[in-house]
Biopython code that builds the backbone (N, CA, C, O; Angstrom):
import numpy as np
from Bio.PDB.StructureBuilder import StructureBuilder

atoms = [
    (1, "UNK", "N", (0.817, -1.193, 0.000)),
    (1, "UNK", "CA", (0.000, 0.000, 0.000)),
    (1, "UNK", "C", (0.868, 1.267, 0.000)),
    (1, "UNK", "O", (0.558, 2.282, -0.624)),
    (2, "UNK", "N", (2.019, 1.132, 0.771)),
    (2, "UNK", "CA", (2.802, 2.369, 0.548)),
    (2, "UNK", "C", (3.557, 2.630, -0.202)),
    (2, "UNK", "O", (4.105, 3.732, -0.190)),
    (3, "UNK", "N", (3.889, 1.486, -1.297)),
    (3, "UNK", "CA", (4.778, 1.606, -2.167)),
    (3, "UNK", "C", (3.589, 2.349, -3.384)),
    (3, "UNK", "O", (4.105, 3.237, -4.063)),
    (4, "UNK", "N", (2.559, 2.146, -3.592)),
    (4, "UNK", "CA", (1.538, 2.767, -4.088)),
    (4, "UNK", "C", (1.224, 3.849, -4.224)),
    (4, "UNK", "O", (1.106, 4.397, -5.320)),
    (5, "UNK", "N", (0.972, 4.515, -2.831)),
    (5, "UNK", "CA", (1.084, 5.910, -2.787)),
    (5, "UNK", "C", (2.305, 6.472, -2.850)),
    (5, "UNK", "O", (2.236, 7.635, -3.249)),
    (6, "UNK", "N", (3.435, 6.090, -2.606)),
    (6, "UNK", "CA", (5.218, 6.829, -3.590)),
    (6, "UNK", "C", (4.603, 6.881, -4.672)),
    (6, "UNK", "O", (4.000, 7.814, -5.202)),
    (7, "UNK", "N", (4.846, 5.416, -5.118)),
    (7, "UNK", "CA", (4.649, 5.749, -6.682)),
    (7, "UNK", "C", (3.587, 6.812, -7.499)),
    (7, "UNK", "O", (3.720, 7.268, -8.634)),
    (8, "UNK", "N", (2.524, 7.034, -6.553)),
    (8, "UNK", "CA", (1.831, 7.887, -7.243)),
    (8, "UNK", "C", (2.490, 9.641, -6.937)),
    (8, "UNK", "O", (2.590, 10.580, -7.726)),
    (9, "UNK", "N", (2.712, 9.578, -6.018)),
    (9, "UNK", "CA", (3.295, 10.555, -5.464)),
    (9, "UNK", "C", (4.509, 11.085, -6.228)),
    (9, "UNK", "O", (4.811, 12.276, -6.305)),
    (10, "UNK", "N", (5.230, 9.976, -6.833)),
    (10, "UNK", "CA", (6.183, 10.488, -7.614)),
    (10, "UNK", "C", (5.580, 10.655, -9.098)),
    (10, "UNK", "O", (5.993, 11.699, -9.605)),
    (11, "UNK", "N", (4.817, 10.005, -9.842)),
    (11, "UNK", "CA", (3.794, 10.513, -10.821)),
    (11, "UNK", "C", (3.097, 11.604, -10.768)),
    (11, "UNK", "O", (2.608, 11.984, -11.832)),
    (12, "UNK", "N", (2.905, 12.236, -9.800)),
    (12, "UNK", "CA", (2.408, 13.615, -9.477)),
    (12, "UNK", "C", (3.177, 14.780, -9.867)),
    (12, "UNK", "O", (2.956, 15.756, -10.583)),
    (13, "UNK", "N", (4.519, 14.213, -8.906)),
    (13, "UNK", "CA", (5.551, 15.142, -9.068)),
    (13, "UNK", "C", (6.209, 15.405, -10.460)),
    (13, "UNK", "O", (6.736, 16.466, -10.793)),
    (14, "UNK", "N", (6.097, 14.272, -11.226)),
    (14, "UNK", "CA", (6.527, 14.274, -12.674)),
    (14, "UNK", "C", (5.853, 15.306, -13.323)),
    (14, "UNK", "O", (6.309, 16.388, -13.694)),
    (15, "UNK", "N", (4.773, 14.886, -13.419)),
    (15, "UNK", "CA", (3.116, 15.758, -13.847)),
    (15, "UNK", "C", (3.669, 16.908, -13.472)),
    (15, "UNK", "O", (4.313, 17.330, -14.432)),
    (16, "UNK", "N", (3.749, 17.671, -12.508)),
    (16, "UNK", "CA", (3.848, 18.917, -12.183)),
    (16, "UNK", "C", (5.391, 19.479, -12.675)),
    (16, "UNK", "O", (5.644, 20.568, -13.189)),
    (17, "UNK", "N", (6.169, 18.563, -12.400)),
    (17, "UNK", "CA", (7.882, 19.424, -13.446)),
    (17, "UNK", "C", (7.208, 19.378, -15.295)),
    (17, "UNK", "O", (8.088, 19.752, -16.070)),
    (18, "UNK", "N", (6.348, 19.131, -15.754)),
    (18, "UNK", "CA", (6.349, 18.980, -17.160)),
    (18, "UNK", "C", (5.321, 20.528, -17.082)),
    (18, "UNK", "O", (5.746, 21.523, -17.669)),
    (19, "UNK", "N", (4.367, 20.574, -16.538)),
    (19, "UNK", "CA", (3.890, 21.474, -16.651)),
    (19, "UNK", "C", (4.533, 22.750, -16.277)),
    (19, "UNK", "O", (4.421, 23.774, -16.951)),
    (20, "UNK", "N", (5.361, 22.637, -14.941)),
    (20, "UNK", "CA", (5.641, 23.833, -14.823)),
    (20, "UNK", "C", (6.416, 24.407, -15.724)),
    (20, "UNK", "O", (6.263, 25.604, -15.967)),
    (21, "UNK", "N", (7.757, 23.359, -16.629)),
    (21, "UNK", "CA", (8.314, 23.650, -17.301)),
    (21, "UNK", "C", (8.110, 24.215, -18.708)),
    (21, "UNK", "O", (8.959, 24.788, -19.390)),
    (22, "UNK", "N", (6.426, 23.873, -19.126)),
    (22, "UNK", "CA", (5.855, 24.182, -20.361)),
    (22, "UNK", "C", (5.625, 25.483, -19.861)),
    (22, "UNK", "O", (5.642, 26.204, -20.859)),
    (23, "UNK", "N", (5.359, 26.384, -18.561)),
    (23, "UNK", "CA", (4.788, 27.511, -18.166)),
    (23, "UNK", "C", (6.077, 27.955, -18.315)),
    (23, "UNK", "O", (6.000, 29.138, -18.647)),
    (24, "UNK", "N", (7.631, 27.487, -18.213)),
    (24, "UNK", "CA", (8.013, 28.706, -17.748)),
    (24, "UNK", "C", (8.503, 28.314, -19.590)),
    (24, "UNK", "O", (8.719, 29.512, -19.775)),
    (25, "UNK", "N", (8.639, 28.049, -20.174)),
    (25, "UNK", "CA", (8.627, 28.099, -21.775)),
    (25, "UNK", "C", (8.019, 28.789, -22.456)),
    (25, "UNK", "O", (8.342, 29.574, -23.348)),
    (26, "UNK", "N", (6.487, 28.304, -21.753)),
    (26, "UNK", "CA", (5.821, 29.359, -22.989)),
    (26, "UNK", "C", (4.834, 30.653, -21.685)),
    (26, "UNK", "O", (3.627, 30.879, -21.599)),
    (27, "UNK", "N", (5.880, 31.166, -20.974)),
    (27, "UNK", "CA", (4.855, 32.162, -20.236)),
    (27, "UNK", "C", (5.231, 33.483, -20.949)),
    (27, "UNK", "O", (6.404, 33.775, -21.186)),
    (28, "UNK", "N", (4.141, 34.294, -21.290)),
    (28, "UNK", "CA", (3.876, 35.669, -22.183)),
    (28, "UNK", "C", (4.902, 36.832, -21.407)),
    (28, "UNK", "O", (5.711, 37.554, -21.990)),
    (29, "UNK", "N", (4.627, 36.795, -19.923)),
    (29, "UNK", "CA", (5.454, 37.796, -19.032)),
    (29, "UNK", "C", (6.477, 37.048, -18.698)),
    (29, "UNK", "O", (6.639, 35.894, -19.095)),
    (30, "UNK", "N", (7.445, 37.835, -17.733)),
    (30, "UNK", "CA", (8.359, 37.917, -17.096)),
    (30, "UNK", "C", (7.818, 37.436, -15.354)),
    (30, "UNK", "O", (8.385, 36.785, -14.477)),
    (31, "UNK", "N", (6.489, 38.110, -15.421)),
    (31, "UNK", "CA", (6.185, 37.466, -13.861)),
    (31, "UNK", "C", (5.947, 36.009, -14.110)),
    (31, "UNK", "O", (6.600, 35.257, -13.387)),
    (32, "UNK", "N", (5.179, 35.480, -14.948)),
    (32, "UNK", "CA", (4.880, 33.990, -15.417)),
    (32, "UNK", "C", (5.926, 33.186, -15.554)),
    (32, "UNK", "O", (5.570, 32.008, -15.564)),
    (33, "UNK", "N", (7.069, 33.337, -15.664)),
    (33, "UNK", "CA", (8.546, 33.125, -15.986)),
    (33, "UNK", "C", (8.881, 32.797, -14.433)),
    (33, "UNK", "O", (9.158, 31.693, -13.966)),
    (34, "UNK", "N", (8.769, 34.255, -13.634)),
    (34, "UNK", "CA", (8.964, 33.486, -12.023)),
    (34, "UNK", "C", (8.277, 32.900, -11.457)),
    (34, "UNK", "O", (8.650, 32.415, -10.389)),
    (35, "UNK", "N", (6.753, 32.659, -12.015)),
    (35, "UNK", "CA", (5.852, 32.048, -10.794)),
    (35, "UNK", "C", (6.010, 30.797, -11.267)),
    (35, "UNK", "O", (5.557, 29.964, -10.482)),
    (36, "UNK", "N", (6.665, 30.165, -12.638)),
    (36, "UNK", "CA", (7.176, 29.004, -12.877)),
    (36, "UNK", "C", (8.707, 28.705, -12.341)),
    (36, "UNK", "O", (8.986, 27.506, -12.336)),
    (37, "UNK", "N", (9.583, 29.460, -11.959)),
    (37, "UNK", "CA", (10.647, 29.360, -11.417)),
    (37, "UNK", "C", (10.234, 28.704, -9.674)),
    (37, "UNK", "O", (10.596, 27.686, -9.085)),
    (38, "UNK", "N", (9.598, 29.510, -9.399)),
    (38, "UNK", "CA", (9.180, 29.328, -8.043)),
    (38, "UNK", "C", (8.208, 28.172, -7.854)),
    (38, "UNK", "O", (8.126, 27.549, -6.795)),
    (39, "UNK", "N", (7.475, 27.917, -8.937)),
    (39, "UNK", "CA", (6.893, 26.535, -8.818)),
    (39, "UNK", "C", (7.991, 25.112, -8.979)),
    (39, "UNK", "O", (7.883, 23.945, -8.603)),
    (40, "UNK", "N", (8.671, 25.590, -9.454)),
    (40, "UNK", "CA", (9.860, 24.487, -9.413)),
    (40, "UNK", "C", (10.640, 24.191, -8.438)),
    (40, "UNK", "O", (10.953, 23.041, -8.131)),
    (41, "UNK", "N", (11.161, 25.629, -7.652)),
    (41, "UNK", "CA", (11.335, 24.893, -6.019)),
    (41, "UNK", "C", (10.612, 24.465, -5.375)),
    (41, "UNK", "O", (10.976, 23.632, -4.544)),
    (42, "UNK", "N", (9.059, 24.911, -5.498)),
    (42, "UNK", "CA", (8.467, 23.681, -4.684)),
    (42, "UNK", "C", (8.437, 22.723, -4.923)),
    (42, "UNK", "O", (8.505, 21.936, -3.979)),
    (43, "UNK", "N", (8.334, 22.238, -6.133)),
    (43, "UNK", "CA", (8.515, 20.980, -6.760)),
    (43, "UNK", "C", (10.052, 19.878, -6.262)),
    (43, "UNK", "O", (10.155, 18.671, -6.046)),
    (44, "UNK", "N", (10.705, 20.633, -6.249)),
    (44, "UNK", "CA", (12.369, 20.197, -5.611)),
    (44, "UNK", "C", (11.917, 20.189, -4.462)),
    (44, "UNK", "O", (12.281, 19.100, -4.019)),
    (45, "UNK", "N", (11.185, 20.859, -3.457)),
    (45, "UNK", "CA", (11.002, 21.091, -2.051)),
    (45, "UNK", "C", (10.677, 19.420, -1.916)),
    (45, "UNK", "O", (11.331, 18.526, -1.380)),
    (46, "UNK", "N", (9.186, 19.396, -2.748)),
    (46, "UNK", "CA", (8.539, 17.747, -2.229)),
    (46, "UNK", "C", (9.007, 16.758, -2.800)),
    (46, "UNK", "O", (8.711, 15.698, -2.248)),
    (47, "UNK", "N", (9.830, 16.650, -3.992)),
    (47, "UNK", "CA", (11.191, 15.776, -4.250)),
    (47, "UNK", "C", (12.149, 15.475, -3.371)),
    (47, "UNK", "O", (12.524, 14.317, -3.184)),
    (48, "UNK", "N", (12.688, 16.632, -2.676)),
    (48, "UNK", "CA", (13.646, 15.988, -1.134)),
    (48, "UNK", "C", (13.015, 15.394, -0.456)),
    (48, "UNK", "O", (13.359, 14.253, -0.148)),
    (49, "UNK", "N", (11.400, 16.183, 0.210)),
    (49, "UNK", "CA", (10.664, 15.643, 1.641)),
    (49, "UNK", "C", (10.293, 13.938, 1.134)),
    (49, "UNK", "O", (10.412, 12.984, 1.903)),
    (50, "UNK", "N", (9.787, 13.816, -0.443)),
    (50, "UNK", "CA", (9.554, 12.155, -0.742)),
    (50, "UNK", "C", (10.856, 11.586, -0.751)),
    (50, "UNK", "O", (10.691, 10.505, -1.317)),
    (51, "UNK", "N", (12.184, 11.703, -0.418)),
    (51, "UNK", "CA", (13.222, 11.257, -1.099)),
    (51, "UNK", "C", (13.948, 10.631, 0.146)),
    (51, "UNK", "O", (14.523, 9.575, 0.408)),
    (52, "UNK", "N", (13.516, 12.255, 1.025)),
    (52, "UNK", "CA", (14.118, 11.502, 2.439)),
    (52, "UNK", "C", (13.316, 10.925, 3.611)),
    (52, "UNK", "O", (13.580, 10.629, 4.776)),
    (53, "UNK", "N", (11.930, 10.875, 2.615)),
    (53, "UNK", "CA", (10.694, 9.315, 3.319)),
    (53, "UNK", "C", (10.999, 8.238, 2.762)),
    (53, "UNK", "O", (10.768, 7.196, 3.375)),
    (54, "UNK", "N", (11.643, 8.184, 1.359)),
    (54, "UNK", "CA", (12.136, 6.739, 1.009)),
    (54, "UNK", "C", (13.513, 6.500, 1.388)),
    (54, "UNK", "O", (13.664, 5.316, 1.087)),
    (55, "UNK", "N", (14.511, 6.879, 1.828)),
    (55, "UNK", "CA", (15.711, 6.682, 2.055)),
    (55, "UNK", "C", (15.701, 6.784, 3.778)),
    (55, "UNK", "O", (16.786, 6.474, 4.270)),
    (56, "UNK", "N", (14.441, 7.242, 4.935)),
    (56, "UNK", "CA", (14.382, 7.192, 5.922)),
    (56, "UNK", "C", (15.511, 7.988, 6.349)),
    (56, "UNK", "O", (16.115, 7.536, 7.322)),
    (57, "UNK", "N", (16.056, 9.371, 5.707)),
    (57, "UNK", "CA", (17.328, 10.123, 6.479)),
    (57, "UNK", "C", (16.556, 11.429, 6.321)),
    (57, "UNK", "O", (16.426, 12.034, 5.256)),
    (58, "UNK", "N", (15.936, 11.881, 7.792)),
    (58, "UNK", "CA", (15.102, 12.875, 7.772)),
    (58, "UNK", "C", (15.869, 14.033, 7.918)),
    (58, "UNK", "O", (15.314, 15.020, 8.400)),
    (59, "UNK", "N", (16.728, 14.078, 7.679)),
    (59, "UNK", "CA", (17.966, 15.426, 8.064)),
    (59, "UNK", "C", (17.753, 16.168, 6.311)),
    (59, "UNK", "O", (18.404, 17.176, 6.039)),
    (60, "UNK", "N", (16.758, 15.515, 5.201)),
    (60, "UNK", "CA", (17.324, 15.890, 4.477)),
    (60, "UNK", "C", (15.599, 16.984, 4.329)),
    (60, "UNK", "O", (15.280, 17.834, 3.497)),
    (61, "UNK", "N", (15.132, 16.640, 5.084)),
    (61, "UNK", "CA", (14.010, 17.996, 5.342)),
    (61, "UNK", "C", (14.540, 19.354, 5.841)),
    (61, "UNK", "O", (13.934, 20.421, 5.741)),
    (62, "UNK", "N", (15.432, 19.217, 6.245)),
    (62, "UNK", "CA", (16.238, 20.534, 7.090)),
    (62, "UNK", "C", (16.706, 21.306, 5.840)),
    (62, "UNK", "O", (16.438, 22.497, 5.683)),
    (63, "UNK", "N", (17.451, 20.541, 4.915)),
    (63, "UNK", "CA", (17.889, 21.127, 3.336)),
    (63, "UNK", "C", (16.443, 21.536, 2.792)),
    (63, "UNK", "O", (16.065, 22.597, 2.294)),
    (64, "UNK", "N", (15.841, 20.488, 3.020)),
    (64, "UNK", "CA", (14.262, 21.173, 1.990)),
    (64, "UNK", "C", (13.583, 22.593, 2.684)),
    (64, "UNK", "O", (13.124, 23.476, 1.959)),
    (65, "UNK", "N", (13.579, 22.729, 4.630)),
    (65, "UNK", "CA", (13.475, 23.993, 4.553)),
    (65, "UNK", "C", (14.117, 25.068, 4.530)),
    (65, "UNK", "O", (13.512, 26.139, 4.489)),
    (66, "UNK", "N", (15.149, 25.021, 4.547)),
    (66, "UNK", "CA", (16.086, 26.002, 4.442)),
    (66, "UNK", "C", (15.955, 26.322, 2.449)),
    (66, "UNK", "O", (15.957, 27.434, 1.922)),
    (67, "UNK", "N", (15.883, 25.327, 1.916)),
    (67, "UNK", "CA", (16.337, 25.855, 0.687)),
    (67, "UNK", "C", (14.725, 26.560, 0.028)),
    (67, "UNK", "O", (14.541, 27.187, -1.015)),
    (68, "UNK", "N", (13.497, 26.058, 1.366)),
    (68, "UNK", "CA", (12.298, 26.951, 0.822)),
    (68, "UNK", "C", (12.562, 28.125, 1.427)),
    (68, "UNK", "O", (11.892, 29.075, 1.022)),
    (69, "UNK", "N", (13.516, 28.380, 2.464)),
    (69, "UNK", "CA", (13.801, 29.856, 3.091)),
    (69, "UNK", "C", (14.185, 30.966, 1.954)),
    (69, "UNK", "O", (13.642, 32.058, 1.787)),
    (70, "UNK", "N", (15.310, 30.370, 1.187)),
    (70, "UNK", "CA", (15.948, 30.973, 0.621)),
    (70, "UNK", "C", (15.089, 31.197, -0.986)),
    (70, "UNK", "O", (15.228, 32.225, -1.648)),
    (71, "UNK", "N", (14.405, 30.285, -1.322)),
    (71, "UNK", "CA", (14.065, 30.187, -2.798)),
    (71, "UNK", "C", (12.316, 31.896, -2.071)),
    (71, "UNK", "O", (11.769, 32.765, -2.749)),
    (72, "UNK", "N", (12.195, 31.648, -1.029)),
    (72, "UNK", "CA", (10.926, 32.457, -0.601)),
    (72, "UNK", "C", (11.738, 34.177, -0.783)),
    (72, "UNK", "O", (11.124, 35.092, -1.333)),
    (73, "UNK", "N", (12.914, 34.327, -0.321)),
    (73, "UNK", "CA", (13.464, 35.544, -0.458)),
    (73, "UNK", "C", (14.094, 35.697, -1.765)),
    (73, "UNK", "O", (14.058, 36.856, -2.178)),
    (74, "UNK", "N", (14.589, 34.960, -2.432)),
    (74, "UNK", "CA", (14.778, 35.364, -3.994)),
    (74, "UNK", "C", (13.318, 35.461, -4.820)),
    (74, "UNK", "O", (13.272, 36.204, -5.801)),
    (75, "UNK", "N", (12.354, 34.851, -4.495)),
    (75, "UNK", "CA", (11.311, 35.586, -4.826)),
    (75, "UNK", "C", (10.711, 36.927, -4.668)),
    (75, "UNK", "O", (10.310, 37.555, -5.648)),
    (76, "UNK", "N", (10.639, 37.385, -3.457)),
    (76, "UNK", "CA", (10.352, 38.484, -3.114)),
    (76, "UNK", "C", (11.445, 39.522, -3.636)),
    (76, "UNK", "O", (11.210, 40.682, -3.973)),
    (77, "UNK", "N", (12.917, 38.766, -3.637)),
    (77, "UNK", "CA", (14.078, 40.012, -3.873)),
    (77, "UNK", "C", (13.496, 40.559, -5.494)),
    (77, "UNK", "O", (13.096, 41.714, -5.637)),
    (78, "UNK", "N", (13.512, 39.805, -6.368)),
    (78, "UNK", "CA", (12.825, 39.579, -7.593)),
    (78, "UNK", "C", (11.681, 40.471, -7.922)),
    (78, "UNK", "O", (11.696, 41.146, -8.951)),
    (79, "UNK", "N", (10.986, 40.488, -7.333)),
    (79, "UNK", "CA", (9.524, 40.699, -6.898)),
    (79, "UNK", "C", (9.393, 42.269, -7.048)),
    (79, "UNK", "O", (8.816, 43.049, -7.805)),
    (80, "UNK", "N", (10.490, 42.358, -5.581)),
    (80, "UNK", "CA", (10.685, 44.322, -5.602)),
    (80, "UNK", "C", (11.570, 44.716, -6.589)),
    (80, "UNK", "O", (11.490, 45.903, -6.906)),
    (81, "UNK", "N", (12.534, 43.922, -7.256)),
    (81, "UNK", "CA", (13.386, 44.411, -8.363)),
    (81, "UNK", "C", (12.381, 44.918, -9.596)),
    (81, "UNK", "O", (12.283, 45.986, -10.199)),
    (82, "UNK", "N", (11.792, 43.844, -9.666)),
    (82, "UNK", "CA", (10.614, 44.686, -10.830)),
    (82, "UNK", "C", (9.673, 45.501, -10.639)),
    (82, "UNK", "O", (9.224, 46.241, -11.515)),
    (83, "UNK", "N", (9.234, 45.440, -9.335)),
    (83, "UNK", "CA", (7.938, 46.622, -9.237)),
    (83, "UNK", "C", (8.862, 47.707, -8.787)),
    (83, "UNK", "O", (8.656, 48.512, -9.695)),
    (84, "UNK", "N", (9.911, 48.391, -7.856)),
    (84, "UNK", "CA", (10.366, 49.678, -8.338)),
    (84, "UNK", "C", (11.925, 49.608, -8.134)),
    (84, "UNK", "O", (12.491, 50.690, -7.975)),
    (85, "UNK", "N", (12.643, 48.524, -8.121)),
    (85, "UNK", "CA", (14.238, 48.381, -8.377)),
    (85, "UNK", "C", (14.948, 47.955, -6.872)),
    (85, "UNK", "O", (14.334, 47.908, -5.806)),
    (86, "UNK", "N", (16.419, 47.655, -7.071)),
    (86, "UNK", "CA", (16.699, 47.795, -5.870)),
    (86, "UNK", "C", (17.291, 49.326, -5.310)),
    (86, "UNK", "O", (17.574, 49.482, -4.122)),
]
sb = StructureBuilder()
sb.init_structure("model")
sb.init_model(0)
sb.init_chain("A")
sb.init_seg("    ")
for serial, (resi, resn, name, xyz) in enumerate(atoms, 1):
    if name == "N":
        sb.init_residue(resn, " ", resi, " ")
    sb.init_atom(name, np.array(xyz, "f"), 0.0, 1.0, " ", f" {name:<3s}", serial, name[0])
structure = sb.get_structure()
């Protein structure tokens, strides 16, 4: 049963890198461009958290939040760069 829900879980995650990657390909703006950038660290986010439920080394959630710390402030840095600079 739990190998079931991985597997779907990782079919999900597939699903969602193809799409996000068609968004940030074919997005019209520059903001669409980051909200597909930023959908991709989350995507990496729940790639570590499933990675280090199958490998049972939970230390590697500590990398997944820290690296959502950081991917959350290059968004925002981003964010104010375009609406009025640094």
């Amino acid at each position: 049963m739990a190998d079931t829900i991985l597997l779907c879980a990782g079919a999900l995650i597939f699903f969602a890198i193809v799409f996000a990657v068609l968004r940030l390909i074919m997005g019209h703006t520059i903001v669409d461009r980051i909200a597909a950038v930023d959908l991709l660290t989350v995507i990496s986010i729940s790639m570590i958290a499933l990675y280090a439920h199958v490998a049972g080394r939970f230390v590697y959630l500590d990398v997944a939040l820290v690296y959502g710390v950081l991917s959350f402030l290059a968004v925002v840095a981003t964010a104010r760069y375009l609406e009025r600079g640094l």
